[in-house]
N, C-alpha and C positions, 0 to 999 in steps of 0.2 A: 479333454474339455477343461477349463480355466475353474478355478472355482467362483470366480463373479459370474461367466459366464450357465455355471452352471446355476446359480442362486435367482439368476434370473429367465433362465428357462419354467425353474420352479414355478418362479412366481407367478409366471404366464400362465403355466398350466394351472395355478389355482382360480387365477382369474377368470380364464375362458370356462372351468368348471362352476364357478360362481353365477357366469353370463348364462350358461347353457341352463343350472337353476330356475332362474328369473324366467326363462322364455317359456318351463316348461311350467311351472309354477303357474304362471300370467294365464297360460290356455288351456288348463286344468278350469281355472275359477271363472275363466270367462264363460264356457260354456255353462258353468253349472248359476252362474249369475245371469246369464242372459234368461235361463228354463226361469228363475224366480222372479225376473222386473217383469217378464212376461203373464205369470198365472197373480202379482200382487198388484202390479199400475205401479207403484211406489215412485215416487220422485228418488226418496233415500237411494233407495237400491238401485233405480234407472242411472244414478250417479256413482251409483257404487260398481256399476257394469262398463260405464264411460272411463270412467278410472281405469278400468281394470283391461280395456282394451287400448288405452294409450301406453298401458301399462310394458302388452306384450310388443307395442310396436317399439316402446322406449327400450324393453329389454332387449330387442334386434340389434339393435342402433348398437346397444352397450356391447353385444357380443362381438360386432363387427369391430366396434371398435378398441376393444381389448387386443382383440384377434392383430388390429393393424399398429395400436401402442406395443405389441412384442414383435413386431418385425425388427430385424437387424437393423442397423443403422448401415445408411446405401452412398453410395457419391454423391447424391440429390439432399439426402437430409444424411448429414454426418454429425449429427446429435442425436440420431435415432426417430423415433416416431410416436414419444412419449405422448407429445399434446394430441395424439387421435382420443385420450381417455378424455381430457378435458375437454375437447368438440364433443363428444360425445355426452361429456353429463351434459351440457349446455340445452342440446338439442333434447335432453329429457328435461331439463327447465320450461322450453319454451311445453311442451307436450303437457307439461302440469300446471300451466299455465293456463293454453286454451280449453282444458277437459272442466278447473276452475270456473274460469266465464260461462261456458255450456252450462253448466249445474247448476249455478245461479240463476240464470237466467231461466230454467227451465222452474227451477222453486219459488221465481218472481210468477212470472205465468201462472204454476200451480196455485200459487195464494188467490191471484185475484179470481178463478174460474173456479176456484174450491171445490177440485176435484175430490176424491177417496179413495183408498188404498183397498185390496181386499186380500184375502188368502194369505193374512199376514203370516200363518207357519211356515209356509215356503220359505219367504223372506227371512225369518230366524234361524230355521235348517240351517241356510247357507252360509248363511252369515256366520254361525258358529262354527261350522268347517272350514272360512275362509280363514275366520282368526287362528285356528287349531295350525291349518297348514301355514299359515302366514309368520305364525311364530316360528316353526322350525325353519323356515325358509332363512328369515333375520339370523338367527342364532349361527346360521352358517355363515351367511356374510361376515356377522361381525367377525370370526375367527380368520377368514380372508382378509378384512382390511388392517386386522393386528397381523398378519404376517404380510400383506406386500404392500401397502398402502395406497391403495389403487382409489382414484378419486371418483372413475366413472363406478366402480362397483359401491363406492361411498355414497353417489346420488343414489343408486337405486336401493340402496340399505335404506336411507332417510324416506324416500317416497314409500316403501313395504312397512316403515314404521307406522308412516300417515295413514298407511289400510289396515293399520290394526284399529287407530281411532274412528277412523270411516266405517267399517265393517261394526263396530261398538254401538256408533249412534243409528247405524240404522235399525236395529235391534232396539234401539232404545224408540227412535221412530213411531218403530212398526207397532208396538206396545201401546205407547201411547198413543195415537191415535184410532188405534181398533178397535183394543180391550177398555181402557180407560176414557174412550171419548172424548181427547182431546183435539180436534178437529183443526185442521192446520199443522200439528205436530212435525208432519213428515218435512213437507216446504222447508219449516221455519229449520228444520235438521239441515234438511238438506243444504240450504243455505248456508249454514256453519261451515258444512263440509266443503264448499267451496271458497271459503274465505279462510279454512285451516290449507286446503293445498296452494291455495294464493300465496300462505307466510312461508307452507315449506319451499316452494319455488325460490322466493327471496330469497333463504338461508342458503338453499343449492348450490345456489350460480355462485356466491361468493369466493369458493376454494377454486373452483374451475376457472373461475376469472383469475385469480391470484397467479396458476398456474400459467395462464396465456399469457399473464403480464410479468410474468417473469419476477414477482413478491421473494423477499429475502426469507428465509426460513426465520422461525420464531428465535427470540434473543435467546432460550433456556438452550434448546438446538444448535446454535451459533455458541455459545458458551462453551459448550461441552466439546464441541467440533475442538475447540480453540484448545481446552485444557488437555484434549489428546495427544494434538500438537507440541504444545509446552512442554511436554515430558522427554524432548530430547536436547541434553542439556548444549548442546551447538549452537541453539535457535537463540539467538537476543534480542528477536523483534519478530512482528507479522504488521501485517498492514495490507490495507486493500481486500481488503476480503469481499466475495463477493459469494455468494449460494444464489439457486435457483434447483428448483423441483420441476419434473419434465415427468406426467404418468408416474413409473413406480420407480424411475432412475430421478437421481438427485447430481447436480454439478457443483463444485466448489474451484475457486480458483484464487489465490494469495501469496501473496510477495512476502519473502521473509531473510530478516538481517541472517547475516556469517560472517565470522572473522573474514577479512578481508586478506589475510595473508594464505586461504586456502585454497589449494590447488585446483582443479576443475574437476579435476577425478575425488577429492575428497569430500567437496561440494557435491556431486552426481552421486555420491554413496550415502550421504547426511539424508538428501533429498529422498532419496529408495528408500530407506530405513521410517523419514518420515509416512512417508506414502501409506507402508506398508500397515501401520499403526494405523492409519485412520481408516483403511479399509476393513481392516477385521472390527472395527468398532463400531463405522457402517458401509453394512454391506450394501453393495450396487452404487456406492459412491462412488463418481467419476471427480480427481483429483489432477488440478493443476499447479503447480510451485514455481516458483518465480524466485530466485536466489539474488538478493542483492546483497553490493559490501556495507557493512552497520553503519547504518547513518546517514544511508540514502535513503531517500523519499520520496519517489515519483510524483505523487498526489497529497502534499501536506496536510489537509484537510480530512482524509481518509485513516492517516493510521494512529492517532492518539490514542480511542479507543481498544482495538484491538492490540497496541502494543503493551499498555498500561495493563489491560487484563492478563496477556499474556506474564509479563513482570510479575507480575502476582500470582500467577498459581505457578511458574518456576520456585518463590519463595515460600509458599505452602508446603511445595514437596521435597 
């Protein structure tokens, strides 16, 4: 076994351990959230159970779709099957989306009919178990998305954040309105909570979009990509560069000057050598090179930038 390929076996297997997490996590707290919105009425917490059951169907989603971003790359998709992560956070956007609306809409209702909550211990019990497990559960994610960078395991990192401040205010809710007599408390909560999964939703979708739309990796990332390169003193040019991020694989592809008096085999060895450098620097980089003689340009407009960088960190080092 190759060692990309094996780096990225790894990384699968952390992911689908990360997925399997979420699901079990999600139907741990639903049951013991459905026993509390039951014995309190709470708007809070009836929002906090609607969460928490989009929760485990959005963690399905994620597992399945981890499960099918590490399938091999086939005759059908010969880029592999990275963007199943990005469908996948997408369709936990839309899930935090509509659980949003519902909550709302139910804490509008609750105002004008100025229901009551009751048996608020219940509701704090859980509550503080939900955050208890809710923390460990994040703590783990986060250590998966710093080792593969997985964007579906990234949404549901972000949503398990938003149930730490969910699971917060209804506690805060349930207090206020029972013990302290503030009449309305829970709605006017609950309503927040709905208008805080609404903005995470927005933030969500952004990377997953970025990925289906094919978004160049950030300049700091491109930079450093570049200055790997530079370090083989044959190179006297790049241009055209192009990256794209696909799930936990990343593609690069760029055209780069050589003497023009080199043979095709000492070109095909400059090339390897390059390769090789940029893959230990990042792993699961898929690497294409394009050898032209110095001073060709395919696309004028394309290679100022990345040549003039390159020119400059050759004379750094």
């Amino acid at each position: 076994m190759s060692d990309v390929h094996a780096r990225h076996q790894a990384h699968a297997d952390l992911t689908r351990r990360a997925a399997l997490a979420s699901v079990s996590m999600a139907t741990f707290l639903l049951l013991l959230k459905g026993y509390a919105a039951w014995r309190t009425g709470s708007i809070a917490m009836l929002g906090s159970l609607a969460d928490t059951g989009l929760d485990l169907i959005a963690s399905l989603i994620t597992l399945y779709g981890v499960r099918l971003a590490a399938t091999p790359a086939d005759r059908d998709h010969r880029f592999g099957h990275g963007k199943a992560e990005a469908l996948a956070a997408l369709f936990q956007v839309g899930i935090i989306t509509f659980s949003a609306v519902g909550i709302g809409w139910r804490a509008v209702d609750r105002l004008v009919h100025g229901e009551v909550t009751a048996h608020a211990e219940y509701g704090i019990a859980v509550s503080i178990l939900a955050i208890a497990a809710t923390l460990l559960l994040v703590a783990y994610q986060r250590r998966v998305i710093a080792s593969t960078g997985s964007v579906a395991i990234e949404t549901d990192y972000v949503h398990y954040q938003s149930d730490l401040l969910l699971n917060g205010s209804v506690i805060v809710a349930l207090v206020a309105e029972q013990y302290l007599g503030l009449t309305g408390a829970d709605p006017v909560f609950g309503f927040a909570i709905a208008l805080w999964l609404a903005w995470g939703a927005w933030k969500a979708s952004s990377r997953a979009i970025d990925q289906l739309m094919d978004k160049e990796w950030p300049e700091e990332k491109r930079r450093r990509f570049i200055e790997v390169a530079a370090r083989h003193p044959e190179l006297k040019g790049l241009h055209d560069l192009r990256t794209r991020s696909s799930g936990m694989h990343d593609f690069v592809q760029f055209h780069v000057w050589v003497d023009p008096n080199m043979t095709v085999a000492e070109v095909h060895k400059v090339m390897d050598e390059v390769e090789h450098k940029l893959e230990a620097e990042f792993p699961g980089c898929e690497v294409l090179i394009h050898p032209d003689p110095e001073g060709h340009v395919d696309h004028p407009g394309n290679a100022l930038v990345e040549t003039d960088l390159l020119s400059q960190v050759q004379e750094e080092t």
